[in-house]
C-alpha positions in Angstrom: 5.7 19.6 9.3 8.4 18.0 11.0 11.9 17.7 9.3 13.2 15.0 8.3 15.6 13.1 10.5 18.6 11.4 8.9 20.6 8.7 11.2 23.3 5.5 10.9 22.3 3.8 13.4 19.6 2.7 15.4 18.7 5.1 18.1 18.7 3.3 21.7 15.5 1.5 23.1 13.5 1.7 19.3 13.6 -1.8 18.8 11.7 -2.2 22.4 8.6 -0.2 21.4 5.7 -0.9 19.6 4.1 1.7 16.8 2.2 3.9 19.3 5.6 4.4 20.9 7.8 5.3 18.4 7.2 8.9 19.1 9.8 8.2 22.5 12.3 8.3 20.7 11.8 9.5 17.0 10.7 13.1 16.6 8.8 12.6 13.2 10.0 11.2 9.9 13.3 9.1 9.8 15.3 7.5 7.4 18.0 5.2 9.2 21.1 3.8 7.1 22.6 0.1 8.2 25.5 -1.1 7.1 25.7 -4.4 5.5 28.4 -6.6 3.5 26.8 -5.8 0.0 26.5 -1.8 -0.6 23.9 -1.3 -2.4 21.0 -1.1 0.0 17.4 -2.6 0.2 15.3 0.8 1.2 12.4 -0.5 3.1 9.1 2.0 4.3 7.1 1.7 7.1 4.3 3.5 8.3 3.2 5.4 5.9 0.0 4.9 7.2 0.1 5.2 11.1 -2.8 2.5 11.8 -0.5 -0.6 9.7 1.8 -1.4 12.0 3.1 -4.5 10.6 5.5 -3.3 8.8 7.6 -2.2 12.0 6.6 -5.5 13.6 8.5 -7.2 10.9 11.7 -4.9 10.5 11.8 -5.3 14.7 12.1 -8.9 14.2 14.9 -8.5 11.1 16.9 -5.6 13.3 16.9 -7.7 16.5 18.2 -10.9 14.3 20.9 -8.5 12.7 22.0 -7.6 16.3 23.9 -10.7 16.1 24.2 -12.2 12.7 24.7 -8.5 10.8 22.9 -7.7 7.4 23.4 -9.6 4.7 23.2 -6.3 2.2 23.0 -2.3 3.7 19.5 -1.0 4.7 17.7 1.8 4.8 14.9 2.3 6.9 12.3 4.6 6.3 9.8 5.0 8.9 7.5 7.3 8.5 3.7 8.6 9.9 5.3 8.4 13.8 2.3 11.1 14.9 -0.2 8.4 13.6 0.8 5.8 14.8 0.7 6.8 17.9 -2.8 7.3 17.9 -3.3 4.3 15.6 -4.6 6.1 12.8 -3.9 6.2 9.1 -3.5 9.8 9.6 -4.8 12.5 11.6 -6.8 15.1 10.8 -5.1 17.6 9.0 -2.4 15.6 7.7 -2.1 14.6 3.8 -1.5 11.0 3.3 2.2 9.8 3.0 2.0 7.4 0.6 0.3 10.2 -2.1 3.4 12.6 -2.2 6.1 11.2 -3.1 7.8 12.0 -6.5 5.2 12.1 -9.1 2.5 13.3 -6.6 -0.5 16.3 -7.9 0.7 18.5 -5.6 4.6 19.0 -5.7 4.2 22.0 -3.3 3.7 20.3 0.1 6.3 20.5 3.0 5.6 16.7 3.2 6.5 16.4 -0.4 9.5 18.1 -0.5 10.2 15.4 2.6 9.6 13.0 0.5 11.3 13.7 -2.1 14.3 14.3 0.2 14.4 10.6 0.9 14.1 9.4 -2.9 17.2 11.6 -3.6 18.8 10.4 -0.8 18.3 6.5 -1.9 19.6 7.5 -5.5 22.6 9.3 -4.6 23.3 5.3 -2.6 22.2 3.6 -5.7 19.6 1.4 -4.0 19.3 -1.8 -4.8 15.1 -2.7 -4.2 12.7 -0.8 -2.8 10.0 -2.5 -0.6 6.8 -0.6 0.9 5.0 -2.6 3.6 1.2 -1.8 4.6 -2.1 -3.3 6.0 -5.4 -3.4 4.8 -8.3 -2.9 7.2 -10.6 -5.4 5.1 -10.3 -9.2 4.5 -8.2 -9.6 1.6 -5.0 -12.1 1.1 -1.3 -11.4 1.3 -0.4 -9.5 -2.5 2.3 -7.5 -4.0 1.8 -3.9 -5.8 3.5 -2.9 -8.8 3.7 -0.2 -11.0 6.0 -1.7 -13.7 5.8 -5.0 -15.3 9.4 -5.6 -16.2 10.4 -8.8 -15.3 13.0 -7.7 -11.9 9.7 -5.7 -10.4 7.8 -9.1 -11.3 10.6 -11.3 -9.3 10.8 -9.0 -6.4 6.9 -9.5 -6.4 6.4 -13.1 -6.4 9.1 -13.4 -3.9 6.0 -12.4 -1.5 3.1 -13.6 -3.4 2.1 -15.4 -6.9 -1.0 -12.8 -6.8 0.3 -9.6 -8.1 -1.4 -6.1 -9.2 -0.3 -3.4 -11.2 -1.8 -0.4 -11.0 -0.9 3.1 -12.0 -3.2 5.2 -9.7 -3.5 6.7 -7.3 -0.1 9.0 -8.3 2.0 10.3 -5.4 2.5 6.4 -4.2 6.2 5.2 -2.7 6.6 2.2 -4.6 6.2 4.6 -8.5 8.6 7.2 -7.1 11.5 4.4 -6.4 10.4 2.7 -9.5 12.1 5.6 -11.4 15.4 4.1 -9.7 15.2 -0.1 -8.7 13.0 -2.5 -8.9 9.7 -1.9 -6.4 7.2 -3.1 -4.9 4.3 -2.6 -2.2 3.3 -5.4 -0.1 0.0 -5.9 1.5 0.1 -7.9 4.3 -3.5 -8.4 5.7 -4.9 -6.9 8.3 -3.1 -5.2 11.3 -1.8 -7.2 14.7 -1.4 -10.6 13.0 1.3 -13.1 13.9 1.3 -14.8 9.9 1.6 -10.9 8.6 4.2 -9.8 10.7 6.3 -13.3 10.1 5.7 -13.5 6.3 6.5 -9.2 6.1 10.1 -10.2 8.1 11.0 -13.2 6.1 10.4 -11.4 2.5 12.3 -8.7 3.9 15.4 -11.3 4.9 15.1 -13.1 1.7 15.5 -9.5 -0.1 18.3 -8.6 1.9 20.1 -11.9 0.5 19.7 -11.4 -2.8 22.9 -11.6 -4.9 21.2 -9.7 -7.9 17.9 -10.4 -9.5 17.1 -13.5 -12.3 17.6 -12.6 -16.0 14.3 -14.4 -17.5 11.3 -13.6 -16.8 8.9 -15.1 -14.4 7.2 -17.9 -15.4 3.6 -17.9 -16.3 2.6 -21.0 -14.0 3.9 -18.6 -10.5 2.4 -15.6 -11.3 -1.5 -14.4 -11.0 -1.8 -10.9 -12.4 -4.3 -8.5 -12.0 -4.6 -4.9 -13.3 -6.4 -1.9 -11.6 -8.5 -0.9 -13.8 -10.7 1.8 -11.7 -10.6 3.9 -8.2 -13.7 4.0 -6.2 -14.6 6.6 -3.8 -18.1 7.9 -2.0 -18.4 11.4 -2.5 -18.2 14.0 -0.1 -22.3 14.6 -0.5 -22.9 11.0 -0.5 -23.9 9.9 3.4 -23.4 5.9 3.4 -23.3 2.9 5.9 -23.5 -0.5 6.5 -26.4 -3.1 7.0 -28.8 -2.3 9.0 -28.2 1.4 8.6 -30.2 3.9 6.2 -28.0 5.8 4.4 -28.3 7.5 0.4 -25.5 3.9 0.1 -26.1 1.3 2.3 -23.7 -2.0 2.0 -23.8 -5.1 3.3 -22.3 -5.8 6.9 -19.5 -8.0 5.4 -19.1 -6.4 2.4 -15.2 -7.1 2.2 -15.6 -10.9 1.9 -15.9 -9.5 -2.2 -12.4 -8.7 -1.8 -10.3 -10.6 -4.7 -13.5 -12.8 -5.9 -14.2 -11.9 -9.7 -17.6 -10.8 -9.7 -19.9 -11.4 -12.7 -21.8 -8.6 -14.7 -25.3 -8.0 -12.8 -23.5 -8.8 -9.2 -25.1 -6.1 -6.6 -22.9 -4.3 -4.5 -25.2 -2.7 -2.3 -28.4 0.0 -2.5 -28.6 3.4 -3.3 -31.8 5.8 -2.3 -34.3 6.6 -5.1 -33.5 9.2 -7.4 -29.7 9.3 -6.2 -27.7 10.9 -9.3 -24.4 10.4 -8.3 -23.4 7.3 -5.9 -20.1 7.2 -6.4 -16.7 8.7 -8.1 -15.1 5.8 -10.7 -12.3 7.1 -12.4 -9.9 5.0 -14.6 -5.8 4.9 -14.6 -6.0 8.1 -16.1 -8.2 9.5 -14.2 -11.5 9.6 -16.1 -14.9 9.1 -14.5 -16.1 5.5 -15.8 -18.6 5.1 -13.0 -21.4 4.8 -16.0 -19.3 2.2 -18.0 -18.8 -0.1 -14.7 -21.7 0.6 -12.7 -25.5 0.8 -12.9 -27.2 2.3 -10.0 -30.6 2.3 -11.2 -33.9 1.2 -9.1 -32.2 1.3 -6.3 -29.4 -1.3 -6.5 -25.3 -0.6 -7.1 -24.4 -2.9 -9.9 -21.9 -4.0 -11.7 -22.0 -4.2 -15.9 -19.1 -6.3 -16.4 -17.1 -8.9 -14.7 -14.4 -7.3 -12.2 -12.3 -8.1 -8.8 -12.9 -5.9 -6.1 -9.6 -4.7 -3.8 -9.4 -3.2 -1.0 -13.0 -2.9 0.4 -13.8 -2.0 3.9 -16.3 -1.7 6.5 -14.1 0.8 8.1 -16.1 4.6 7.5 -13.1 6.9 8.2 -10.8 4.2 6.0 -13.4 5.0 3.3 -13.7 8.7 3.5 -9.7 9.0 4.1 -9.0 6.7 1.1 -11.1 5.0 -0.9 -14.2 2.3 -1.4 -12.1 0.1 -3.4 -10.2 -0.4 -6.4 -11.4 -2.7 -9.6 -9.3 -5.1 -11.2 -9.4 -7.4 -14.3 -7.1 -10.3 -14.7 -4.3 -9.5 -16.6 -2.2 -11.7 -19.4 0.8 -12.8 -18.7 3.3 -12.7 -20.0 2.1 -9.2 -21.3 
């Protein structure tokens, strides 16, 4: 595991190189501190996962316009999977995840943990102001924030990006419930990889943070938000071969099964197919990390079903995003205010 590098300023030439280059000039994890006229600084990640490179697309557009114009408050920088990235992976083979060990994570003991952990101590001791966490998703889904609190600052830093918001407690580990412990946070999800209207809406949220004064006193009101809660994890077991339309498989999907993403589904709706006499499809397991594949799902005579209403996130036709991650997660529409 490579150390963590700590610098206050940008290093020459990374502003001209894309994700897969990174590695030309950053020898693994860095964390990079930028002045600004207000002190308290927005901490912004990037790459956590080395195939969403819109996050760096963005902060190269707000770093070149702060060349000449200066930041508006400090920042810190976090950029992170730079041996990913350059093959344009989420992670290679061998490496944990980097947004599952952070403060909070299962398994404390990891080098990249204690890396991790490193950074979140480091933000304290500058008595950050926000926290912001920029990924991709490699399905279709729309722009939404993440958040793991639902006090009203995390809530305004959210709809600053999007009026749909989720809150979700699993998986533990993430970025965005470590720095929840110290400022408001949030993870953004900007679409897929390599788009012009990700990179530009990821770089104006990030400006419009870096203005802010200080967050609104009342809460959000109930006509700009859309809440959702995560409700349930689903994975494909290790066992479990599975594929796509036309493929035979113990799961097989349809081809564009990620056009589900953010529709609420009714009880009944059919997810895909399972092979005859299949036991156990899939792992379901709640925000506390029971199994409730039973409850949600109903995987008899060969068809996946659902047994009550529920928004699918997240889905994929991406194999190795699925076995690295997850199928999806499950969401139910949340009250607000709640």
């Amino acid at each position: 595991m490579t150390p963590l590098t700590v610098l206050e300023n940008l290093p020459e030439g990374l502003l001209e190189r894309d994700a897969s280059q990174l590695h030309e000039v950053l020898h693994g994890p860095t964390l990079i501190h930028l002045p600004g006229r207000r002190r308290e600084p927005l901490f912004v990640s990037v790459l956590l996962h080395g195939n969403e490179d819109t996050g760096w697309e963005a902060m190269r557009r707000v770093l070149a316009r702060a060349r000449v114009h200066g930041l508006p408050r400090a920042l810190s920088l976090f950029i992170g999977n730079v041996a990913a990235a350059r093959r344009g992976l989420r992670r290679l083979d061998g490496q944990v995840d980097y947004n599952r060990v952070w403060p909070g994570t299962p398994e404390p003991h990891l080098p990249e943990a204690a890396l991790m952990r490193q950074v979140t101590e480091a933000m304290a001791a500058r008595a950050v102001f926000a926290s912001v966490d920029i990924h991709n998703n490699t399905g279709r889904n729309p722009h939404y924030a993440c958040v793991n609190r639902l006090a009203p600052h995390f809530l305004h830093l959210a709809t600053l990006f999007s009026r749909t918001v989720v809150y979700f407690l699993r998986p533990l580990g993430v970025q965005s419930a470590a720095f929840a412990e110290l400022c408001p946070a949030v993870t953004i999800e900007c679409g897929r990889p390599g788009t012009a209207h990700g990179e530009s809406h990821a770089a104006d949220y990030v400006e419009a943070c870096l203005n802010l004064a200080a967050f609104p006193g009342h809460p959000v009101a109930p006509h700009d938000i859309d809440l959702y809660h995560t409700v349930a994890t689903v994975r494909l077991p290790e066992a479990v071969s599975f594929g796509f339309e036309p493929a035979e498989a113990d799961v097989v999907f349809p081809a564009d099964l990620d056009r589900l993403n953010f529709h609420e589904l009714p009880a009944g709706s059919v997810l895909g197919r399972i092979r005859p006499g299949l036991d156990t499809a899939l792992e379901v397991t709640d925000e506390h990390g029971a199994d409730v594949g039973r409850r949600l799902f109903d995987w008899q005579d060969g068809r996946l079903q659902l047994r009550r209403r529920l928004m699918p996130a997240m889905l994929t036709t991406d194999a190795r995003i699925i076995r690295q991650d997850c199928l999806c997660y499950l969401m139910e529409r949340l009250p607000y205010p709640a």
